[in-house]
VEXDREN-2710 file (C-alpha; in Angstrom, 1 decimal):
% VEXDREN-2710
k/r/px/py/pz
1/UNK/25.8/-17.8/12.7
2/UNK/28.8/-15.7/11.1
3/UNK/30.7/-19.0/9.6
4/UNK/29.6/-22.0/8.2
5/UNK/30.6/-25.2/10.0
6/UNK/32.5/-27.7/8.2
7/UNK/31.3/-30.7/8.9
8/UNK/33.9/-33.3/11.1
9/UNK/35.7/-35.7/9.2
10/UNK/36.8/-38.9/11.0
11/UNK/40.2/-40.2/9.4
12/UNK/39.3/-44.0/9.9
13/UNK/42.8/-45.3/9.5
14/UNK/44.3/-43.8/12.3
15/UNK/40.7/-43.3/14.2
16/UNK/41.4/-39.6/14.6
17/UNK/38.3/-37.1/15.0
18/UNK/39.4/-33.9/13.0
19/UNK/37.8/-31.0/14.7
20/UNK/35.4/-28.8/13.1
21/UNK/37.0/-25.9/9.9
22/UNK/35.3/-22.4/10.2
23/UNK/34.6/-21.5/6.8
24/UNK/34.1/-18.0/5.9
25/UNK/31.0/-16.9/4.0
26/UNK/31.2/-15.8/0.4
27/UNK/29.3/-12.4/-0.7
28/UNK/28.7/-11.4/-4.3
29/UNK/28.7/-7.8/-4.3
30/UNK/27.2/-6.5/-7.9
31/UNK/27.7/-3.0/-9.2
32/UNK/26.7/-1.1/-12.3
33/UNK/30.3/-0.7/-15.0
34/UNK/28.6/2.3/-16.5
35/UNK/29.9/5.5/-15.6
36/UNK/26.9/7.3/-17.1
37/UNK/22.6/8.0/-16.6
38/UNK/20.9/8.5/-19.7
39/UNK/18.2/11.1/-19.4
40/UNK/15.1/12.9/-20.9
41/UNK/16.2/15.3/-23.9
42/UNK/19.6/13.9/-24.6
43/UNK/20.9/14.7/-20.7
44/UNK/23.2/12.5/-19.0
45/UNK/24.6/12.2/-15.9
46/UNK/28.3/11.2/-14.4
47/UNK/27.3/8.3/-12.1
48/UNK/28.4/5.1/-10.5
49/UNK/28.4/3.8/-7.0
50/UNK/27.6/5.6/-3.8
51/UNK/31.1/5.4/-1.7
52/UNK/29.0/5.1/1.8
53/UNK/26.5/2.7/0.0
54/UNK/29.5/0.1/-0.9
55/UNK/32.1/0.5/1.2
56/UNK/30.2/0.8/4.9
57/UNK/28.6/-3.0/3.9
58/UNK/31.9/-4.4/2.6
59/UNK/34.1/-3.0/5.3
60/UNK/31.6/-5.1/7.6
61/UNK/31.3/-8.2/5.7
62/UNK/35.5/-8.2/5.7
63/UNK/35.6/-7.0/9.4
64/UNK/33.5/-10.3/10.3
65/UNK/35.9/-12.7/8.4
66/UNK/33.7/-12.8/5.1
67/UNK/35.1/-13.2/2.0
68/UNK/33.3/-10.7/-0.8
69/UNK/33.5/-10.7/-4.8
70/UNK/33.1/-8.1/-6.8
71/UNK/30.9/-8.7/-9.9
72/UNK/29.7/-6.3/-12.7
73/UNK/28.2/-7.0/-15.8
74/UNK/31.5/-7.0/-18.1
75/UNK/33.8/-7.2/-15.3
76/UNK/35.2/-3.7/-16.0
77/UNK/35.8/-1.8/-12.5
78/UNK/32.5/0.3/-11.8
79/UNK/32.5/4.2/-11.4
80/UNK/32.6/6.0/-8.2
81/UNK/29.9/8.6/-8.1
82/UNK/31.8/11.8/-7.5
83/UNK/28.7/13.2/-5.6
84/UNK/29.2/10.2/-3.0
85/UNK/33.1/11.3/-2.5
86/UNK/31.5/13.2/0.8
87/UNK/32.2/13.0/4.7
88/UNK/28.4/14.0/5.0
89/UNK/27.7/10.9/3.9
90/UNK/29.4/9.6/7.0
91/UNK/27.9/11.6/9.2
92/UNK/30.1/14.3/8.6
93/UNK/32.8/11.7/10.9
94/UNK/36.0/12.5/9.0
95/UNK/38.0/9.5/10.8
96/UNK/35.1/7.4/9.5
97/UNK/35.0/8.6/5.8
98/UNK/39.0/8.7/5.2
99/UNK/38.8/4.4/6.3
100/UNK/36.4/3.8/3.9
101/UNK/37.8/5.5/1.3
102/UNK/41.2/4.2/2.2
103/UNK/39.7/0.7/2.2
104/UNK/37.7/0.9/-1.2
105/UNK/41.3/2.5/-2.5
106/UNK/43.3/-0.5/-1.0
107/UNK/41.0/-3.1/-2.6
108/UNK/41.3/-1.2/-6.3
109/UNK/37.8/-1.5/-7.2
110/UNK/38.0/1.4/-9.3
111/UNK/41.5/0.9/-11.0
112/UNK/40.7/0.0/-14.9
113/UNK/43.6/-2.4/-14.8
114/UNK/44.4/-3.6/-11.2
115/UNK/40.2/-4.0/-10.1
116/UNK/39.6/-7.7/-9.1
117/UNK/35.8/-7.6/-9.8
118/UNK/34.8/-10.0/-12.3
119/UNK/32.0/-10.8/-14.8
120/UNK/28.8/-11.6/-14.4
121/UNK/29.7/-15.0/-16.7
122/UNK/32.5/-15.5/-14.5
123/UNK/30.1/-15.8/-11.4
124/UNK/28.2/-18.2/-13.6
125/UNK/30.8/-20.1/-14.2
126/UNK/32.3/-20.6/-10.9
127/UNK/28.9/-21.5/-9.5
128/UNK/25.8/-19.5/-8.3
129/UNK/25.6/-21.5/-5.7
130/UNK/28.9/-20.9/-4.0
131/UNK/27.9/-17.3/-3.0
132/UNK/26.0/-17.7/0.3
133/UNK/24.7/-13.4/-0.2
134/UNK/24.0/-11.0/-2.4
135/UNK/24.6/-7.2/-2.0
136/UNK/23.9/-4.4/-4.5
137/UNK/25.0/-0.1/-3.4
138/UNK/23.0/2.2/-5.0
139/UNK/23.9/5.3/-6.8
140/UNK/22.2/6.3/-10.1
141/UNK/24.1/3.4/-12.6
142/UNK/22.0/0.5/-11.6
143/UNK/19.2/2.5/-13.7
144/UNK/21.0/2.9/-16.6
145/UNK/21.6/-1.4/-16.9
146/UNK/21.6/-3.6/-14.2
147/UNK/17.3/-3.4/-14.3
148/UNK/17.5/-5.3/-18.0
149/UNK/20.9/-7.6/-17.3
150/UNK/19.2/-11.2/-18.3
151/UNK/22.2/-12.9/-16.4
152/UNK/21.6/-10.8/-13.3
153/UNK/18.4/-11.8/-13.7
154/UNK/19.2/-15.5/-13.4
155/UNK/21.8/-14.8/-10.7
156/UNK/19.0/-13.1/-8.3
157/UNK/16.1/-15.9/-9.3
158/UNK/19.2/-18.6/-7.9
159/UNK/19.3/-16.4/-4.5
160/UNK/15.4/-16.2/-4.6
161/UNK/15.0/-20.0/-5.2
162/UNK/17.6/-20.7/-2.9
163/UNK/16.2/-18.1/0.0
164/UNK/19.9/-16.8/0.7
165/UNK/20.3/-13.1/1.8
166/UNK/19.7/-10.7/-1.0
167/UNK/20.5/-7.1/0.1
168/UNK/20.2/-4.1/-2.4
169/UNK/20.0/-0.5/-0.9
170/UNK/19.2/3.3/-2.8
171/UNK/18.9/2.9/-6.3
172/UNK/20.4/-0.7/-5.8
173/UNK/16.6/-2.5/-5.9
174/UNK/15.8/-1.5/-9.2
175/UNK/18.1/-4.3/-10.4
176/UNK/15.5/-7.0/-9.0
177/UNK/13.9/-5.8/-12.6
178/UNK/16.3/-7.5/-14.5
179/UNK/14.2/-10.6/-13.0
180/UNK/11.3/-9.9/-15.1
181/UNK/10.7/-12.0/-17.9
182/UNK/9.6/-9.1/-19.7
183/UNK/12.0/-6.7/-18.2
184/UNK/12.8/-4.8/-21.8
185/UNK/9.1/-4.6/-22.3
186/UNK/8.2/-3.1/-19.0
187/UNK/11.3/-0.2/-19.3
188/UNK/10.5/0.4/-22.5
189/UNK/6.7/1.4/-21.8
190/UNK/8.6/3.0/-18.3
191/UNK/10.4/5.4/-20.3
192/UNK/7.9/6.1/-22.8
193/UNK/5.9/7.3/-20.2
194/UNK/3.2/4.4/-21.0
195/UNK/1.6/1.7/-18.6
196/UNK/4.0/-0.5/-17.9
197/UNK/2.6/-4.3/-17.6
198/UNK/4.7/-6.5/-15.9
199/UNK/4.9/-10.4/-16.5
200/UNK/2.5/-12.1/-13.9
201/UNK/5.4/-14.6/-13.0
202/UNK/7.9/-12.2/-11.2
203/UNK/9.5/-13.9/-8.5
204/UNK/9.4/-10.8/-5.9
205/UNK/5.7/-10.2/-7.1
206/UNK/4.2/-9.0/-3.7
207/UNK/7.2/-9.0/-2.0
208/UNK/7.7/-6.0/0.9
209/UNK/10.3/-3.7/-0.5
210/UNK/11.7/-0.1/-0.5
211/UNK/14.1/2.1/-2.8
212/UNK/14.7/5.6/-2.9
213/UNK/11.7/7.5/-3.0
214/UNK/10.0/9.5/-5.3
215/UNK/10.0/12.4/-3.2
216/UNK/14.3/12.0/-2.7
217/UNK/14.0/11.5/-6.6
218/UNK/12.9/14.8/-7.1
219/UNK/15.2/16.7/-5.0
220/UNK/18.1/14.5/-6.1
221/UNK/16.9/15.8/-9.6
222/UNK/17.0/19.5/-8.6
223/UNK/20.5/19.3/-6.4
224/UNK/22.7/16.6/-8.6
225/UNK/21.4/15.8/-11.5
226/UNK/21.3/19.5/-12.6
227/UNK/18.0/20.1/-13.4
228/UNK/18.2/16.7/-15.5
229/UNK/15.0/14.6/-15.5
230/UNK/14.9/10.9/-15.3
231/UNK/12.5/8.7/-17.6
232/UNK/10.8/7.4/-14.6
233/UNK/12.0/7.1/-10.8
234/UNK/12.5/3.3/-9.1
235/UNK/9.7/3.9/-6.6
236/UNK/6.9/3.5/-9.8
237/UNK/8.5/1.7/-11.2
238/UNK/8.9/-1.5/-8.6
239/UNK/5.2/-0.6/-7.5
240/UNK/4.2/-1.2/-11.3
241/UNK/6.3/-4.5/-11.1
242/UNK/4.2/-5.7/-8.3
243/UNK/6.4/-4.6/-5.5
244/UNK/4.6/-3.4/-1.8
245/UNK/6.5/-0.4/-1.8
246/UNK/7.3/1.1/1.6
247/UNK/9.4/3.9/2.8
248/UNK/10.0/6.2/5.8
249/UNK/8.1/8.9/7.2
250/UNK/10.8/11.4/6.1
251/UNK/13.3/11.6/3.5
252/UNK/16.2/10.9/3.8
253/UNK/15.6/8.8/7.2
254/UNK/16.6/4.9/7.4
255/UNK/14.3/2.9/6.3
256/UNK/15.0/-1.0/5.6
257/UNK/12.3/-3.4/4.7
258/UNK/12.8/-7.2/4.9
259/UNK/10.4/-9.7/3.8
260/UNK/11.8/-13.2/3.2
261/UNK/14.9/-13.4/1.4
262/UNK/15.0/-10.0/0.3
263/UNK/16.5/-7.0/2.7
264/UNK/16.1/-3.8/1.0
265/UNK/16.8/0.0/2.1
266/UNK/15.6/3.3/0.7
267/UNK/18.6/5.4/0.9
268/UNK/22.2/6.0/1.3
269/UNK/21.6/6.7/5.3
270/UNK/20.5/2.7/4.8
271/UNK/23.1/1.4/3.6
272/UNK/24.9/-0.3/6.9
273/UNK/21.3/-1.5/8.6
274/UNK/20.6/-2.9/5.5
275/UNK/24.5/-5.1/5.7
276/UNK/23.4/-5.7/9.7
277/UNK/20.6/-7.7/8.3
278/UNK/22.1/-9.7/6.0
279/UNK/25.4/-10.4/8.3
280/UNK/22.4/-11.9/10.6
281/UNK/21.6/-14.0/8.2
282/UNK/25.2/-15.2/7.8
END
């Protein structure tokens, strides 16, 4: 179902049978508020969201009546990756491209002083359990903090628990790291180039999963990162969580993997198959 039913309320005084409220669905949509990669040798890269990866989900979820919030860790408005601003990434559709863009414009996710996303405290607040989905874009920022945000961590264990959609596509997955109970641990030995050992408690320990591949890593390395090399790429490091990493025969295909709860795609051509499954869900 698309809406939730509310249930039918009988007004006993006047006997009167209320007919049933269609309720709209409420998405949490979480997004990196750094602007910035940190790499090896004191590199970094300009970074945020992928416009294709955010905006072709959340022009669905709204086109289908769905009400989405916009959460970052500090509630500051999240970065659009510059590399994303593309109609290729639209299939080269301009008509396509200029309504997303429009759309993300019109909802002032980027505008440092008009953006309505809020904290990840204030999602806490108002209830974790008043979001019925979860959705993550990729881009390269979830990398740089999302993977070791304790309170992201405790917002996706309430999805997990609760077995509501949780959808995160490209570099998105990596945040399901911040679930960890070791998750500063397990970067840190990541990025020093050690064995990473993982708690044995992980909720999405064995879990069928996908997020951009190694072999897209490396060519994203060589074509926008500027010859800039990561401390370790999302693929090895979910496999070393205890993720079933899959992908798809080819970069830069769609691939999205689903097992349970948890709908996850490997790359930016994922992005809207990976919103179709959740908005089945719905």
């Amino acid at each position: 179902m698309n809406i939730k039913l509310l249930v039918s309320a009988a007004i006993t005084a006047a006997n009167i049978t209320v007919a049933p409220i269609a309720l709209a669905d409420n998405i949490l949509v979480v997004m990196s508020d750094t602007a910035e990669l940190t790499l090896k040798d004191g590199k970094s890269y300009n970074t945020g969201f992928y416009l294709n990866e955010l905006m072709q989900p959340v022009k669905r979820f709204i086109d289908q009546g769905h009400k989405v919030t916009f959460a970052t860790p500090s509630g500051l408005a999240p970065s659009l990756d510059a590399n994303s601003d593309a109609v290729s990434l639209f299939g080269n559709d301009d008509e396509a491209y200029q309504i997303h863009k429009k759309l993300m414009l019109s909802l002032k996710i980027t505008d440092v002083v008009n953006s309505p996303v809020i904290s990840f405290s204030r999602v806490e607040q108002m209830g974790i359990e008043n979001f019925d989905a979860f959705f993550a874009p990729g881009g390269h920022a979830p990398m740089e903090d999302l993977l070791l945000d304790d309170q992201l961590g405790r917002i996706l264990s309430a999805f997990h628990h609760a077995q509501k959609p949780t959808g995160l596509v490209c570099h998105g997955p990596i945040a399901l790291l911040a679930t960890l109970p070791n998750n500063d641990e397990f970067v840190a030995a990541l990025k020093a180039g050690r064995k990473a050992f993982p708690a044995t408690d992980w909720i999405y320990a064995g879990y069928n999963m996908t997020v951009f591949s190694n072999s897209e890593e490396v060519a994203a390395e060589k074509g926008y990162l500027d010859g800039g090399k990561m401390f370790f790429y999302p693929e090895t490091a979910l496999n070393s969580a205890g993720g079933n990493y899959q992908r798809s025969a080819n970069d830069w295909a769609i691939k999205v993997v689903v097992d349970r709860e948890l709908i996850t795609g490997q790359n930016p051509a994922s992005a809207n198959a990976v919103a179709t499954e959740i908005l089945k869900r719905l």
